[in-house]
DSSP file (Angstrom, degrees, kcal/mol; ACC not computed):
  #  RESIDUE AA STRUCTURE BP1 BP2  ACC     N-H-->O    O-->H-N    N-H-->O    O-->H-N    TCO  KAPPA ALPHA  PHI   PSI    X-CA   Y-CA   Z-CA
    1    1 A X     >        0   0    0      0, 0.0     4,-1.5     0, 0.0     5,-0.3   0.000 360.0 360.0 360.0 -41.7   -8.6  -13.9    5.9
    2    2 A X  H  >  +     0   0    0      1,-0.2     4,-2.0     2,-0.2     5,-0.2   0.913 360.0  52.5  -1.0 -73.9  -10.8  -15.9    8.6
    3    3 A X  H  4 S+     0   0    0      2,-0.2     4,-0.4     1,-0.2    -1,-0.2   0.802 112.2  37.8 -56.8 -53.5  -11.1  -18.4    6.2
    4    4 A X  H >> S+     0   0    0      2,-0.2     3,-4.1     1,-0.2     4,-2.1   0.970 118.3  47.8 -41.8 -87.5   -7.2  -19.0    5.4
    5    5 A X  H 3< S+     0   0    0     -4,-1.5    -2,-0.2     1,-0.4    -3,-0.2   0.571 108.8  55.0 -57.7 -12.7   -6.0  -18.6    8.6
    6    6 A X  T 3< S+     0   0    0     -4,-2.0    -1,-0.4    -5,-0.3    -2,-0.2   0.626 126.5  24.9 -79.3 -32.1   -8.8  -21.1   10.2
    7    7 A X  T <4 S-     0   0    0     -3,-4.1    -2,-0.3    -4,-0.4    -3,-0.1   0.268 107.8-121.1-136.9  -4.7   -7.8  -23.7    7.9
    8    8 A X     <  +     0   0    0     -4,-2.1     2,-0.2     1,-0.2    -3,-0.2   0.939  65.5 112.1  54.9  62.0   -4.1  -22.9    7.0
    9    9 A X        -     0   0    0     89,-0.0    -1,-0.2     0, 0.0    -2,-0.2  -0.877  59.2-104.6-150.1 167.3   -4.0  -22.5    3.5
   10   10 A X        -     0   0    0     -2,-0.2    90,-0.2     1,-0.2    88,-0.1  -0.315  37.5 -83.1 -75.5 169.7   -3.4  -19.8    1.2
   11   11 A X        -     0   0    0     88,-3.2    -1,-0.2    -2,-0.1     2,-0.1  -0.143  34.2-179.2 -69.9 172.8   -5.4  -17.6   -1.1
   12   12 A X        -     0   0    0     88,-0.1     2,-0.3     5,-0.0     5,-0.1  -0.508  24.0-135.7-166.0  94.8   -6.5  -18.5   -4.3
   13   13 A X        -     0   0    0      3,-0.3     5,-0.0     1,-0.1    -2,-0.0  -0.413  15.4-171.7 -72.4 117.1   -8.5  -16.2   -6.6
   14   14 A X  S >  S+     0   0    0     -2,-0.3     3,-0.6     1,-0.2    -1,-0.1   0.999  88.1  53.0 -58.2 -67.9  -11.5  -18.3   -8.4
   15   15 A X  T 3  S+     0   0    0      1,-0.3     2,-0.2    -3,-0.1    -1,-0.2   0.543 123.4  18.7 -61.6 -24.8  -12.2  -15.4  -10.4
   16   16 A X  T 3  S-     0   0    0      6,-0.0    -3,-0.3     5,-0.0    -1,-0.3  -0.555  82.9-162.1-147.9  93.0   -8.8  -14.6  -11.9
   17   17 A X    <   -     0   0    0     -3,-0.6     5,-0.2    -2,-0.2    -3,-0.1   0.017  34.7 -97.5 -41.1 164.9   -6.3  -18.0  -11.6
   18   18 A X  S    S+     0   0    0     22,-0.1     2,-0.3     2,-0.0    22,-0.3  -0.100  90.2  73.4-101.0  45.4   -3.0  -17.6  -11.9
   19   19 A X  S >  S-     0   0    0     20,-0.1     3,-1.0     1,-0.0     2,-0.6  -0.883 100.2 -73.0-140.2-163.8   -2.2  -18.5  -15.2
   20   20 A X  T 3  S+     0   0    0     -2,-0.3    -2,-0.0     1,-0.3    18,-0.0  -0.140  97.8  94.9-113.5  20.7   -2.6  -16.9  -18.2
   21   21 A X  T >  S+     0   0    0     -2,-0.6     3,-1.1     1,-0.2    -1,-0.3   0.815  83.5  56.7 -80.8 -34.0   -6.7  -17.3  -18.8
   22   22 A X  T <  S+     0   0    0     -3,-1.0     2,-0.7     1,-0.2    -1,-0.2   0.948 105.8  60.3 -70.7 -19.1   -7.8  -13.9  -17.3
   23   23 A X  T 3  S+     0   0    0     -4,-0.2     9,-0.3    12,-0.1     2,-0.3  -0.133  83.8  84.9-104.0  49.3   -5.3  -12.4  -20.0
   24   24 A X  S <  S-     0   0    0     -3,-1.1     6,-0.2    -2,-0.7    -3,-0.0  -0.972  71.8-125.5-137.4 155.0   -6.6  -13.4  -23.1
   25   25 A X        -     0   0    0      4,-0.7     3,-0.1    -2,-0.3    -1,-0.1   0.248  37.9 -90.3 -86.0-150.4   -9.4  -11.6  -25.1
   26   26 A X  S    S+     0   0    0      1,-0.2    -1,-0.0     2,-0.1    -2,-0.0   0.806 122.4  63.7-105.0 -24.8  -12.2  -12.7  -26.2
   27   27 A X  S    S-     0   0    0      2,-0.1    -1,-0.2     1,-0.0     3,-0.1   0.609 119.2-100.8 -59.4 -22.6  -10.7  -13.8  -29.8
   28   28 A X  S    S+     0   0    0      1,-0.2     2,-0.6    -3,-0.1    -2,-0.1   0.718  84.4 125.0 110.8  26.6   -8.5  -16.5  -27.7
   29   29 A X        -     0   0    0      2,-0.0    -4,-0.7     0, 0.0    -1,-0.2  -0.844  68.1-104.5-139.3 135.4   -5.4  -14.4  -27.8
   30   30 A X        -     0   0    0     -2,-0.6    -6,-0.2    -6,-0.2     5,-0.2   0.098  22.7-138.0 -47.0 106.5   -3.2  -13.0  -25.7
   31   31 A X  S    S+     0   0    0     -8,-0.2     2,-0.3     1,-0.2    -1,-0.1   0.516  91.1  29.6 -53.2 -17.1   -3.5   -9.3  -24.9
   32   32 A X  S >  S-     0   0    0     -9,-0.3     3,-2.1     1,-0.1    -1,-0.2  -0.922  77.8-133.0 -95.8 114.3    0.0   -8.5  -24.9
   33   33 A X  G >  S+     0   0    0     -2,-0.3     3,-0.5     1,-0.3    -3,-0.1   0.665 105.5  46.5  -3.6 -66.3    2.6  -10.4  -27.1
   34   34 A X  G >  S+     0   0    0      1,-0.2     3,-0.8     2,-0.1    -1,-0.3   0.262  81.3  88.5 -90.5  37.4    5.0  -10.8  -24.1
   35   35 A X  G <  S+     0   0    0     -3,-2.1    -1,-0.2     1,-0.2    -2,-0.1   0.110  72.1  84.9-102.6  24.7    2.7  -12.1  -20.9
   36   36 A X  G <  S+     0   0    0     -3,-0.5    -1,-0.2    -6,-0.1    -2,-0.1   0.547  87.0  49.0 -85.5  -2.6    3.4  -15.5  -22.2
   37   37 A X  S <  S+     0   0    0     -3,-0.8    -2,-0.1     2,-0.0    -1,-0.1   0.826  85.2 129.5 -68.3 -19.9    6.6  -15.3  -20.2
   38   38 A X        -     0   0    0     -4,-0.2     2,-0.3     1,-0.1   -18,-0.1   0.060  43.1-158.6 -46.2 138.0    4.6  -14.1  -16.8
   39   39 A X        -     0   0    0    -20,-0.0     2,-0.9     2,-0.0    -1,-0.1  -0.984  11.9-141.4-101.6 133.2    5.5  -16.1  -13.7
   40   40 A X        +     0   0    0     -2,-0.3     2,-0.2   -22,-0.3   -22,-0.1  -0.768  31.9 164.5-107.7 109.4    2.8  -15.8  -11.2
   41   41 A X        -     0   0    0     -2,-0.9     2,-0.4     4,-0.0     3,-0.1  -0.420  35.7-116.9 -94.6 172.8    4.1  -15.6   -7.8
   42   42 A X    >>  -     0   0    0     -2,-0.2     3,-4.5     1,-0.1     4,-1.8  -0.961  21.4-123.0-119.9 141.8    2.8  -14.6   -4.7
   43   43 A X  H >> S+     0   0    0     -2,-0.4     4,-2.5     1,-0.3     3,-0.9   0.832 117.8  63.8 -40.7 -69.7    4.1  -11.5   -2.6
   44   44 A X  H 34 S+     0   0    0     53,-0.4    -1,-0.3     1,-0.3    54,-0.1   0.630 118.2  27.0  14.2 -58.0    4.7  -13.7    0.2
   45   45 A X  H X4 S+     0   0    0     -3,-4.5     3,-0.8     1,-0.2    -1,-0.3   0.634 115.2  60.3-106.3  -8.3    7.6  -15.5   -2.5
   46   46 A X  H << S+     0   0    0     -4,-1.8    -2,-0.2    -3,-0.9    -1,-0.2   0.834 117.2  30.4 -97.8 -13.3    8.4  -12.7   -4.7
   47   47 A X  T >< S+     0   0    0     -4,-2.5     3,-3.1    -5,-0.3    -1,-0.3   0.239  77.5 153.7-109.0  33.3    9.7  -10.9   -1.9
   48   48 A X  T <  S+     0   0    0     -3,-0.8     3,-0.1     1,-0.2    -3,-0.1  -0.304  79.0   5.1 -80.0 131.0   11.0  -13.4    0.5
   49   49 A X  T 3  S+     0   0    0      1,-0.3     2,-0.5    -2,-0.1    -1,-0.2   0.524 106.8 115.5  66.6  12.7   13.8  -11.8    2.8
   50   50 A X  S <  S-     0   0    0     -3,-3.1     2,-0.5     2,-0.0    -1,-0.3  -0.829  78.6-113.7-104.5 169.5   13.2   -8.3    1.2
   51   51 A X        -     0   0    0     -2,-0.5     2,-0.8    -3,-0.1    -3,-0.0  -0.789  39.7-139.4 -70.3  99.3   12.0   -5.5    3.1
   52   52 A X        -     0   0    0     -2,-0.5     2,-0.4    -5,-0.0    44,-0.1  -0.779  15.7-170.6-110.6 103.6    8.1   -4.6    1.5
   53   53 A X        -     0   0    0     -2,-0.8     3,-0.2     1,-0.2    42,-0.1  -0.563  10.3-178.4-102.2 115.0    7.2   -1.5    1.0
   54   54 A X  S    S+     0   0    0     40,-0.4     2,-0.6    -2,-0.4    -1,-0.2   0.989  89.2  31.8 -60.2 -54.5    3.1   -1.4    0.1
   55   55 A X        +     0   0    0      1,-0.1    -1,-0.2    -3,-0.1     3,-0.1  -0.882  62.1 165.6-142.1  89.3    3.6    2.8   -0.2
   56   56 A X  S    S-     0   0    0      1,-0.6     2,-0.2    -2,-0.6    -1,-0.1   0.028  81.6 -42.9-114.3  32.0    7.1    4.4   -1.5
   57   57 A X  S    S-     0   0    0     27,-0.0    -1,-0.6     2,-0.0     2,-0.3  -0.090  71.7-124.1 127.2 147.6    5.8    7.8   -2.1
   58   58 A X        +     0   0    0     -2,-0.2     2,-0.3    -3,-0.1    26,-0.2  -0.978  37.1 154.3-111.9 122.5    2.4    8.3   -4.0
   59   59 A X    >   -     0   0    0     -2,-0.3     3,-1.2    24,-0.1    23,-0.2  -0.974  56.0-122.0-148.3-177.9    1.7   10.3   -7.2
   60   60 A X  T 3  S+     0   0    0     -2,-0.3     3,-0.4    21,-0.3    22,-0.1   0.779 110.7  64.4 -90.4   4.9   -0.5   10.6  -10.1
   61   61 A X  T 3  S+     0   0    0      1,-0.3    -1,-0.2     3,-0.0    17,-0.0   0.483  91.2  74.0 -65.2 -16.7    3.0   10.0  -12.6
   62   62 A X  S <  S+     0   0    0     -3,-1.2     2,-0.3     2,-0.0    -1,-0.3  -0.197  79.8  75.1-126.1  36.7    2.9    6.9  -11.0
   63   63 A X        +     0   0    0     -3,-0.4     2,-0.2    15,-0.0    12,-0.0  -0.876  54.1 170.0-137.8 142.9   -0.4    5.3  -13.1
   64   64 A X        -     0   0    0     -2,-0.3     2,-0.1     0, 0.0    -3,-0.0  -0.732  25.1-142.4-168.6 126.5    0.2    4.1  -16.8
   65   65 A X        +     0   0    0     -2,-0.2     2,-0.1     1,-0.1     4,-0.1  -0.137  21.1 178.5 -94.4 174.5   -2.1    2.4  -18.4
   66   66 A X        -     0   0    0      2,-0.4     4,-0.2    -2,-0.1    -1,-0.1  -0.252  59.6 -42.7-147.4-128.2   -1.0   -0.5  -20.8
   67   67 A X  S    S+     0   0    0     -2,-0.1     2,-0.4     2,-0.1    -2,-0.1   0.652 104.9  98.0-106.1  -2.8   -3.3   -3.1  -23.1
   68   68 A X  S    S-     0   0    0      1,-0.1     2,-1.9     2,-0.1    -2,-0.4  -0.666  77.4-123.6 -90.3 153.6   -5.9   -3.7  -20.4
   69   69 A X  S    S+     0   0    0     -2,-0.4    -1,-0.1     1,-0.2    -2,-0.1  -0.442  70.6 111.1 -70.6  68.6   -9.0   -1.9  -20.3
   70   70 A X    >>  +     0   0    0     -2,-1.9     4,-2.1    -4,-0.2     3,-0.6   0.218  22.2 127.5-152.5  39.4   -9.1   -0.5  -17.3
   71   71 A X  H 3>  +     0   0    0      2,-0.2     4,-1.7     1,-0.2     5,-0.2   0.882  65.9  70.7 -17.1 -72.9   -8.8    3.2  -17.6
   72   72 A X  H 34 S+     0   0    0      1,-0.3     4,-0.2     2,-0.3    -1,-0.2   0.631 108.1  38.8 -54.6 -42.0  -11.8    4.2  -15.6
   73   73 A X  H X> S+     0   0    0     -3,-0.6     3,-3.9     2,-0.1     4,-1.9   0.946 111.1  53.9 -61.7 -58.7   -9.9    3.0  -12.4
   74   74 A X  H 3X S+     0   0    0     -4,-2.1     4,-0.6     1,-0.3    -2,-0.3   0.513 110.1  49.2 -73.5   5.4   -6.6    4.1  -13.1
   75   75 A X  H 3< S+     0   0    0     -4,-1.7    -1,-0.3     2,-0.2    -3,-0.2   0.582 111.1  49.6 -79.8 -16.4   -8.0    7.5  -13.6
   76   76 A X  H <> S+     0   0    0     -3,-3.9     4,-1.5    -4,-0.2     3,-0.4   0.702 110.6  51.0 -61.5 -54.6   -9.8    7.1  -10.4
   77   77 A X  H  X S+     0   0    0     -4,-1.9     4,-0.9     1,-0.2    -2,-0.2   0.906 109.1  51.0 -78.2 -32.6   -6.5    6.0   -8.7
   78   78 A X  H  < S+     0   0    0     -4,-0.6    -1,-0.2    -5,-0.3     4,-0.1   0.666 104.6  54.8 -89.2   6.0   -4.5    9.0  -10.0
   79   79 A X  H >> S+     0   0    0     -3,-0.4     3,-3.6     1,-0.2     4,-0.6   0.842 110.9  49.2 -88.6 -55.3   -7.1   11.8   -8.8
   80   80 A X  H 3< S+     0   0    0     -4,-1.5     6,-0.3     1,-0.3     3,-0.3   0.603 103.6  58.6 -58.7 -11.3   -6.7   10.5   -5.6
   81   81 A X  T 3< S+     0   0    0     -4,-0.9     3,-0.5     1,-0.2    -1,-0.3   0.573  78.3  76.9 -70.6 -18.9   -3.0   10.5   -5.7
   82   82 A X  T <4 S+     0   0    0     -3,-3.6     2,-0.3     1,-0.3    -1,-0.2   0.659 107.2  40.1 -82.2  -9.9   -3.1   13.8   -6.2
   83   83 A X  S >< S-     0   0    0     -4,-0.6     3,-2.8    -3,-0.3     4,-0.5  -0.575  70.3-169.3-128.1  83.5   -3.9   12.9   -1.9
   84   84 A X  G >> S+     0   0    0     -3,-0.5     4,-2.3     1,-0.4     3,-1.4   0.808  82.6  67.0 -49.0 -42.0   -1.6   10.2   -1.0
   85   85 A X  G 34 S+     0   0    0      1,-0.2    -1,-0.4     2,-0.2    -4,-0.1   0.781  94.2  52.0 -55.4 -32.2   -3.5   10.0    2.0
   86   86 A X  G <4 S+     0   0    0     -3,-2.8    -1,-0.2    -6,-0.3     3,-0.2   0.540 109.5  51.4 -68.8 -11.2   -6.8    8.7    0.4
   87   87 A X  T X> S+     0   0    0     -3,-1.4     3,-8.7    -4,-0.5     2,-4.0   0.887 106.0  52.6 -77.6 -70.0   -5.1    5.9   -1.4
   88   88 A X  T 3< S+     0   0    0     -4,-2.3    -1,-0.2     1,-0.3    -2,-0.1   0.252 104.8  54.6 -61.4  23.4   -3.5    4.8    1.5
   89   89 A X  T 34 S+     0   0    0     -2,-4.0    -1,-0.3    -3,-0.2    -2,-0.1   0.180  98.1  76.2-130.7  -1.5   -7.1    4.7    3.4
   90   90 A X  T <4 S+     0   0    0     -3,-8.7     2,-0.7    14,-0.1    15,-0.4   0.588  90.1  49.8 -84.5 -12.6   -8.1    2.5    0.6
   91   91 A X  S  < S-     0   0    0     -4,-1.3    13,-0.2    13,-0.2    -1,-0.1  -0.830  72.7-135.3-122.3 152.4   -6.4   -0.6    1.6
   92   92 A X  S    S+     0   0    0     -2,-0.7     2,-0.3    11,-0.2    -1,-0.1   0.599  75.1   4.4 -76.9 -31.2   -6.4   -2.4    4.7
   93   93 A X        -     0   0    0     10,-0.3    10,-0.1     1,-0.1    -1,-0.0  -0.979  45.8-156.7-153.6 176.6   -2.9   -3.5    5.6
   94   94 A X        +     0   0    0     -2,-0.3   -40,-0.4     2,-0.1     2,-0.2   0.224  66.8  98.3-125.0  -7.5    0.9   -3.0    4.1
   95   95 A X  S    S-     0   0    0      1,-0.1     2,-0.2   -42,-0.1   -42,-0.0  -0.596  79.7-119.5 -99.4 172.0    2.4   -5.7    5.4
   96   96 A X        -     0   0    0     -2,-0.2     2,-0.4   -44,-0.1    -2,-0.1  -0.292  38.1-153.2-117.8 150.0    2.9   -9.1    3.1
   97   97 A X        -     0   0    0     -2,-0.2     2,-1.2     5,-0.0     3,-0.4  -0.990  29.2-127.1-154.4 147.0    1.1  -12.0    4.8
   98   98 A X  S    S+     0   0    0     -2,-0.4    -2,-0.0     1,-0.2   -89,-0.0  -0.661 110.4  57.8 -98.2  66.7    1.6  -15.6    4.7
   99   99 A X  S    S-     0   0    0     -2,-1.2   -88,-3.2   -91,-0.1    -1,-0.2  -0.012  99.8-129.9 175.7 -61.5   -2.5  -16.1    3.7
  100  100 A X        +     0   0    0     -3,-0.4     2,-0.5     1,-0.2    -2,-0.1   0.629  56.8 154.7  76.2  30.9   -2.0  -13.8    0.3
  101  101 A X        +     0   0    0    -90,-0.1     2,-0.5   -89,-0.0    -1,-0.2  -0.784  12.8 162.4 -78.5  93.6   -5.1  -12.2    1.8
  102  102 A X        -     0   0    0     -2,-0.5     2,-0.3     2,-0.0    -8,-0.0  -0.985  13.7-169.4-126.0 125.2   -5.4   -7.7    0.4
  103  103 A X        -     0   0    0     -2,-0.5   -10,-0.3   -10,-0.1     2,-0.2  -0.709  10.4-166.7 -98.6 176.9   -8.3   -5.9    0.5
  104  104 A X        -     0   0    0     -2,-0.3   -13,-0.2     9,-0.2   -14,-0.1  -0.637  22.3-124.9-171.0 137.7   -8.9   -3.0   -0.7
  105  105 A X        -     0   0    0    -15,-0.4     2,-0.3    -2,-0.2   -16,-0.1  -0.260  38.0-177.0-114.5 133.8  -12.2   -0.4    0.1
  106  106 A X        -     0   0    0     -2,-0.1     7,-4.0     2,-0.1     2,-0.7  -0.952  26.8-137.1-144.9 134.4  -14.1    0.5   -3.5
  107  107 A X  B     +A  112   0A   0     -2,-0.3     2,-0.6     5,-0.3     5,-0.3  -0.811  28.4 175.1 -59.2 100.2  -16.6    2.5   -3.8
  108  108 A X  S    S-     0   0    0      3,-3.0     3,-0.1    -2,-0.7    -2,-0.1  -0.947  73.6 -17.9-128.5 114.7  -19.4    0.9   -6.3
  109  109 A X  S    S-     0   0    0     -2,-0.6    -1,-0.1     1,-0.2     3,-0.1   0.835 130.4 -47.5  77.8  31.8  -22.7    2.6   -7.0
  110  110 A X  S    S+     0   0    0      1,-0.3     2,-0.4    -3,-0.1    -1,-0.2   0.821 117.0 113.2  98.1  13.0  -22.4    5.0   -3.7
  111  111 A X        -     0   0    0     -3,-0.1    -3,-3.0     0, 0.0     2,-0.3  -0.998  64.6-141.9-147.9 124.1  -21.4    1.8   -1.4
  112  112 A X  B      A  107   0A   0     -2,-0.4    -5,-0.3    -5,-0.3    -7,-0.0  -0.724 360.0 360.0-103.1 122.1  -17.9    1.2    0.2
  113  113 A X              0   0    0     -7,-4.0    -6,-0.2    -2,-0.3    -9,-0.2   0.201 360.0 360.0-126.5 360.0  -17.6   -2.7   -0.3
């Protein structure tokens, strides 16, 4: 967030843009039929003048996995749900920021990055 907020601009993820390239396979085609509608906002505009709640009750009901491959977290995020409190010590703030700057604490290979 340094980096933003030193220079007054917003975030921008190199590694997954926002359009529709991270969500195509490797065959060139889209992994779900309807994500050619997706709009990609930022929190910051998709909630502008609501009230943004990071954490409205935590459970493991509350994981469903859909055409991406990524089980292996969201089985990870619903044992820990089963402790609301340990999600919520994975991320670093709750509040929406005008940067579009989230962390969030993972564990890889034994090492809290």
């Amino acid at each position: 967030m340094n980096y933003c907020s030193s220079r007054g601009v917003e975030f921008h993820d190199q590694e997954f843009p926002h359009n529709l390239t991270p969500l195509i396979d490797p065959k060139g085609t889209l992994i779900h039929k309807d994500w050619d509608t997706l709009k990609w906002e930022s929190a910051r505009t998709y909630f502008e003048g609501e009230k943004f709640y990071l954490f409205n009750g935590i459970s493991p009901e509350d994981i469903g996995q859909q055409a991406i491959g990524d089980c292996y977290l969201l089985g990870a995020i619903s044992c820990l749900a089963t402790q609301p409190g340990l999600v919520k010590r994975l991320f670093d703030i709750e509040d929406i920021n005008k940067y579009g700057v989230y962390s969030v604490w993972l564990n890889i290979n034994g090492k809290w990055n």
